[in-house]
C-alpha positions as CSV (number, residue, x, y, z in Angstrom):
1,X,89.7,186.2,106.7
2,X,85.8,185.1,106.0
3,X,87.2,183.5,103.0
4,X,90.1,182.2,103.8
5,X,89.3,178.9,105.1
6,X,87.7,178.2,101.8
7,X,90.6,179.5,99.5
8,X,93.0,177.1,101.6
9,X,90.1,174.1,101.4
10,X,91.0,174.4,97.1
11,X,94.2,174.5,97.7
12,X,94.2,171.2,99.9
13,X,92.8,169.7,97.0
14,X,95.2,170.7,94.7
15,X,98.0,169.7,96.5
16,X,95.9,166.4,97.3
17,X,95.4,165.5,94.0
18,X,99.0,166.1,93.3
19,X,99.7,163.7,95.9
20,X,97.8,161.0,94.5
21,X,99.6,161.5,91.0
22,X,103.5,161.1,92.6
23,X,101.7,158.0,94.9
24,X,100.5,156.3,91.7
25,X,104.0,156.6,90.3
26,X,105.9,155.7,93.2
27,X,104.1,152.7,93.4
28,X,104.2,151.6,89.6
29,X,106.1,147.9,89.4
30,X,107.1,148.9,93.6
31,X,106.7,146.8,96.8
32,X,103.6,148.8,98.5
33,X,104.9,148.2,102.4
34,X,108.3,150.1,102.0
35,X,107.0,152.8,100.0
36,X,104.4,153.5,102.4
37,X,107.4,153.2,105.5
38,X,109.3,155.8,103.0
39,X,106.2,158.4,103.0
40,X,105.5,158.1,106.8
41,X,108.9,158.4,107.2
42,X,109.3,161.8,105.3
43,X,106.2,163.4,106.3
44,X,107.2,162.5,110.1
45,X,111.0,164.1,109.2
46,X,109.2,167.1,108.0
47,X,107.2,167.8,111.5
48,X,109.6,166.5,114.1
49,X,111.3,169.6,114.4
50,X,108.2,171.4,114.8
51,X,107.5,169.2,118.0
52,X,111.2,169.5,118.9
53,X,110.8,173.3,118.7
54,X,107.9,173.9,120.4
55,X,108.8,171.4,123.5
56,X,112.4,173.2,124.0
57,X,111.8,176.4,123.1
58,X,109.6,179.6,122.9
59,X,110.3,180.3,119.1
60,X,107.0,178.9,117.8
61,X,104.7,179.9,121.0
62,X,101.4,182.0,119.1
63,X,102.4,180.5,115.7
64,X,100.5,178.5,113.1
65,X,103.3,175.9,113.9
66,X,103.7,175.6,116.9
67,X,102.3,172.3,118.4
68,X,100.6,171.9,122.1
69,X,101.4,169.4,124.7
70,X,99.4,167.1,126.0
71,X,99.5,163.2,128.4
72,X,97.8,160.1,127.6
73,X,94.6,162.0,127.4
74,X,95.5,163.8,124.1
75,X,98.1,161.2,122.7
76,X,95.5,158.1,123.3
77,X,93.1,159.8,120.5
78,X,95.8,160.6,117.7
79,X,96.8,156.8,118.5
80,X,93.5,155.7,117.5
81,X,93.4,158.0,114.4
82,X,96.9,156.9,113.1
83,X,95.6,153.3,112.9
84,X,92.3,153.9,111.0
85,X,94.8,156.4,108.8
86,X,97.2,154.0,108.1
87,X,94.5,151.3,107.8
88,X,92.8,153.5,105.3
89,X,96.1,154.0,103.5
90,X,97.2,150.0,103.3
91,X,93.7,149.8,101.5
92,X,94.2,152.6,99.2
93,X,98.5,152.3,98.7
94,X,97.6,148.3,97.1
95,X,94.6,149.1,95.7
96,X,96.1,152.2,93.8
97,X,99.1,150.1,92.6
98,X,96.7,147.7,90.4
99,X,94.1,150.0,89.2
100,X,94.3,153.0,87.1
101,X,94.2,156.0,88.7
102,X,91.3,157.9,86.6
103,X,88.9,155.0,88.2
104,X,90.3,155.6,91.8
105,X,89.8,159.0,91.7
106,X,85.9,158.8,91.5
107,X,85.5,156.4,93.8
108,X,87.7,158.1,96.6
109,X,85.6,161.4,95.7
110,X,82.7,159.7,96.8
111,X,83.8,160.0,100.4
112,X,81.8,163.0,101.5
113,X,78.6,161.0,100.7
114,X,79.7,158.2,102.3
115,X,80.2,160.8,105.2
116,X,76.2,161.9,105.2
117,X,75.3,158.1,105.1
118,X,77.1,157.5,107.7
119,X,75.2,160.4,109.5
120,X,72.5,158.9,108.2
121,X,72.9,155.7,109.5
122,X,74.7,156.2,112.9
123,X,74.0,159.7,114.0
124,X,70.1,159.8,113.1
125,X,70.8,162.5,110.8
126,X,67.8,163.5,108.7
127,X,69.1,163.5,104.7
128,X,66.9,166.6,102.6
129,X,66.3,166.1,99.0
130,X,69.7,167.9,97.6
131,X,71.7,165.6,99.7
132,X,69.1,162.4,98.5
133,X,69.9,163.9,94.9
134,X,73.7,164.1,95.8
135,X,73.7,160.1,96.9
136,X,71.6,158.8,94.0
137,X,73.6,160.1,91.6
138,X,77.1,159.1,93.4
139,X,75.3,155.2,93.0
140,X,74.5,156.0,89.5
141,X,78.1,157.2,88.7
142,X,79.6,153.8,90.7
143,X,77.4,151.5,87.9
144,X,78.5,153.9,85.3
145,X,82.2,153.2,86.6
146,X,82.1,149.7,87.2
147,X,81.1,149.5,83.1
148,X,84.0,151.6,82.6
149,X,86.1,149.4,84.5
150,X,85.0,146.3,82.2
151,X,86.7,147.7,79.1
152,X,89.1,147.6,80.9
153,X,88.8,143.7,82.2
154,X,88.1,145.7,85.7
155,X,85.1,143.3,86.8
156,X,84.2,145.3,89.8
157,X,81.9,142.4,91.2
158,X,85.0,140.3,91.6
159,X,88.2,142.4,91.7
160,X,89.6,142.3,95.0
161,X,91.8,145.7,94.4
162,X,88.1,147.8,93.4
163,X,87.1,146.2,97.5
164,X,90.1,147.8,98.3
165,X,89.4,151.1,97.0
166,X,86.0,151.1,98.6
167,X,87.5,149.9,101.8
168,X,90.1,152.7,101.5
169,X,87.2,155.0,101.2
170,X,85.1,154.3,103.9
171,X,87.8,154.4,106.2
172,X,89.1,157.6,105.0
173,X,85.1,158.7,105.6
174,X,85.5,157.5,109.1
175,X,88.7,159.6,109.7
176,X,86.7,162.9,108.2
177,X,84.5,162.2,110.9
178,X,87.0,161.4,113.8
179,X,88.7,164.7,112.7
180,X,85.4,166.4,113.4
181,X,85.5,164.5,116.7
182,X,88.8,165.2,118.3
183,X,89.2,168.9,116.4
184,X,85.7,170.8,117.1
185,X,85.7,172.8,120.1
186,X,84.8,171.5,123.1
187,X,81.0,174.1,123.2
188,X,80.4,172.6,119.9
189,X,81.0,168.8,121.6
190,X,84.3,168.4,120.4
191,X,87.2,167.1,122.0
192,X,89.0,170.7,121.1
193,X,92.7,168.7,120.0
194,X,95.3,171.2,118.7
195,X,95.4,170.4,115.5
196,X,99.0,170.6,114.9
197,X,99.5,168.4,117.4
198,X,97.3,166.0,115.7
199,X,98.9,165.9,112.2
200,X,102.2,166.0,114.1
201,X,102.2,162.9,116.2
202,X,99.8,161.3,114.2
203,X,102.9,160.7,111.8
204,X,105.4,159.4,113.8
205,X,102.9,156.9,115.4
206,X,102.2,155.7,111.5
207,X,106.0,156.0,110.9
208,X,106.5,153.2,114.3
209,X,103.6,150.9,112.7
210,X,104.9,150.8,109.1
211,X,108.5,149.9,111.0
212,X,107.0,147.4,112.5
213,X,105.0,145.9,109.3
214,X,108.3,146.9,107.0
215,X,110.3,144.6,110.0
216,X,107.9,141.8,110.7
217,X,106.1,141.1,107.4
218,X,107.6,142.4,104.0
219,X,111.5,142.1,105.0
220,X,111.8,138.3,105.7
221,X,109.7,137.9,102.7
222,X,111.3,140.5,100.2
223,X,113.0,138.2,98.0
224,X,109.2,136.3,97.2
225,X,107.3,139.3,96.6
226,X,107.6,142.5,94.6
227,X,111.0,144.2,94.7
228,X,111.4,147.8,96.1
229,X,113.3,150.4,94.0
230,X,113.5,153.8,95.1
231,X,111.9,156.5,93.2
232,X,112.5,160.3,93.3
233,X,108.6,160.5,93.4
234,X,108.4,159.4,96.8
235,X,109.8,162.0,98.4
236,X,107.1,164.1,96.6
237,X,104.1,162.1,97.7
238,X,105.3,162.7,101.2
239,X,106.0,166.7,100.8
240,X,102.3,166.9,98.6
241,X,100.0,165.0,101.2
242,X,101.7,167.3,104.5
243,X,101.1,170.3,102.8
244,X,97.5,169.1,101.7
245,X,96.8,168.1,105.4
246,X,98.4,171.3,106.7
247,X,96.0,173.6,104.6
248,X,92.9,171.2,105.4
249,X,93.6,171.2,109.5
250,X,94.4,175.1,109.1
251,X,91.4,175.6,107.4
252,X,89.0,173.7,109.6
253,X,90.4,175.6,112.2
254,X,89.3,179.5,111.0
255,X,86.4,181.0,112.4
256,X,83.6,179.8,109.9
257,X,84.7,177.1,108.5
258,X,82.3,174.4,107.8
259,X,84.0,170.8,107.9
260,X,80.7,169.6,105.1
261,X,81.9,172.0,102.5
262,X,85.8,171.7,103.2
263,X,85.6,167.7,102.9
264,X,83.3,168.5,99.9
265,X,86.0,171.0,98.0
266,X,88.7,168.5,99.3
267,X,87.7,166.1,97.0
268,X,87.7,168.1,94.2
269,X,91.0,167.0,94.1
270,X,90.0,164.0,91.5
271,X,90.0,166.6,89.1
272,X,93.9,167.0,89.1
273,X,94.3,163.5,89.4
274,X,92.3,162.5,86.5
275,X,93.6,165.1,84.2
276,X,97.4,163.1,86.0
277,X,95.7,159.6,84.5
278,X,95.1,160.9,81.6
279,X,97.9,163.3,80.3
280,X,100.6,162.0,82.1
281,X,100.0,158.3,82.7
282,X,98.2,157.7,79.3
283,X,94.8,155.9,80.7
284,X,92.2,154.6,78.6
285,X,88.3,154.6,78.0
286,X,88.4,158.6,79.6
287,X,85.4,159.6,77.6
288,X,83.1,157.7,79.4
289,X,85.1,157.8,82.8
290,X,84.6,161.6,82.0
291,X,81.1,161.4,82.4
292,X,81.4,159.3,85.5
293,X,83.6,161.8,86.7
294,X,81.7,164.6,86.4
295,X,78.1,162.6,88.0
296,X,80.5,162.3,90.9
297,X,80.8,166.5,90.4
298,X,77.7,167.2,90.4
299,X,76.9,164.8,93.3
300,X,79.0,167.1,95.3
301,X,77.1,169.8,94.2
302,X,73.7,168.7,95.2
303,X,75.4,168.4,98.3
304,X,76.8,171.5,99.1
305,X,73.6,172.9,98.1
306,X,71.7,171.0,100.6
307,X,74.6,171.5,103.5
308,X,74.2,175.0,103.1
């Protein structure tokens, strides 16, 4: 069981990068709002009954499934989390749809450094010289990107979509560290949340917010924007990223595991999506993205090294 927590961190980022793959498809030529309704709606189909189950019944009680109850105290924080989610996700979902995906992927694998300057910067945390190492090069591989990216007519400066990726990115940095927040135990100065209750509810909260965007802003406006077609990829990038967050919240919750190296091996999920951008969706310029690719590798290295 020692291991465990790390054998189901690699597969999180399997299944995440697999995720990221079907999302770039589902969104080529697509309206981003109902595609992102679509994917909160699946994922939230896929754990309702779980919550049904466990609030009527005794057939998940002691089971990896089964999903605590809790008032206002409990629900307030998964509120909070479904917005910087979904916040994180509106970034990503448009900024995905304009750029190609072998760029994206390096710049969302930077998140665990973003994490430790975060640390840095709010928490006092004291940086040693692996993790310095691990954040110079993850700013060296950015430049090398952006260069990348002009070959491309990508002018990183002044493309609003590359802002959104970023965006995406930090927010997604800030929900790494809320999950540490609401999931650690309550000695280690956690709030101690059940963590299936957290991935549960956390979806049908997003599900109520996309309704309300789907409703409010992109229906009465449909017929002036991009057009919505369905796609049997979207099904899959709602199936991919549950099973991702399953295996990352089960994971994080074994005795030993250490959130640093499971957000770290997480990541590692650019590798499938790249080698996605590159077989499946034909990208260009993936020599030197390779290179970028792998500075953002060995960023992650220096890092675990130093976490350790």
């Amino acid at each position: 069981m020692s291991v465990m927590w790390l054998v189901l961190a690699f597969l999180s980022a399997t299944l995440l990068g697999c995720y990221d793959s079907f999302k770039k498809r589902a969104l080529a030529q697509n309206a981003v709002v109902p595609v992102l309704f679509l994917n909160t709606l699946f994922s939230s189909l896929i754990f309702l009954p779980f919550i049904l189950l466990s609030h009527t019944s005794d057939v998940l009680d002691g089971s990896i499934c089964h999903v605590a109850s809790g008032g206002w105290e409990m629900h307030k924080y998964i509120v909070l989390k479904s917005f910087i989610v979904l916040s994180s996700w509106l970034f990503g979902y448009f900024g995905m749809k304009h750029l190609p995906l072998t760029i994206v992927g390096p710049i969302n694998a930077s998140r665990p450094i973003m994490v430790l300057v975060g640390a840095f910067l709010f928490f006092g945390e004291r940086l040693n010289i692996y993790q310095w190492i691990g954040v110079l090069l993850a700013v060296v591989s950015f430049f090398m990107l952006s260069k990348s990216g002009k070959k491309e007519g990508i002018d990183f400066k002044h493309d609003k979509w590359i802002y959104f990726i970023v965006m995406a990115a930090i927010l997604g940095a800030v929900s790494g560290l809320y999950d540490k927040f609401i999931m650690a135990p309550v000695e280690e100065g956690g709030l101690g949340l059940d963590r299936m209750a957290v991935q549960s509810w956390y979806n049908l909260y997003q599900c109520f917010l996309m309704l309300l965007m789907l409703l409010l802003l992109w229906y009465p406006h449909r017929r002036s924007t991009t057009p919505f077609h369905w796609h049997w990829s979207i099904i899959f990038v709602s199936i991919f990223l549950s099973a991702a967050d399953f295996a990352y919240f089960y994971a994080l919750s074994l005795p030993g595991a250490l959130i640093s190296i499971v957000s770290m091996v997480r990541r590692g999920s650019v590798i499938v999506s790249f080698l996605f951008g590159a077989l499946i969706f034909h990208e260009k310029n993936l020599k030197s993205k390779t290179l970028d690719l792998l500075l953002v590798l060995l960023g992650l290295i220096f890092l675990y090294i130093g976490s350790r």
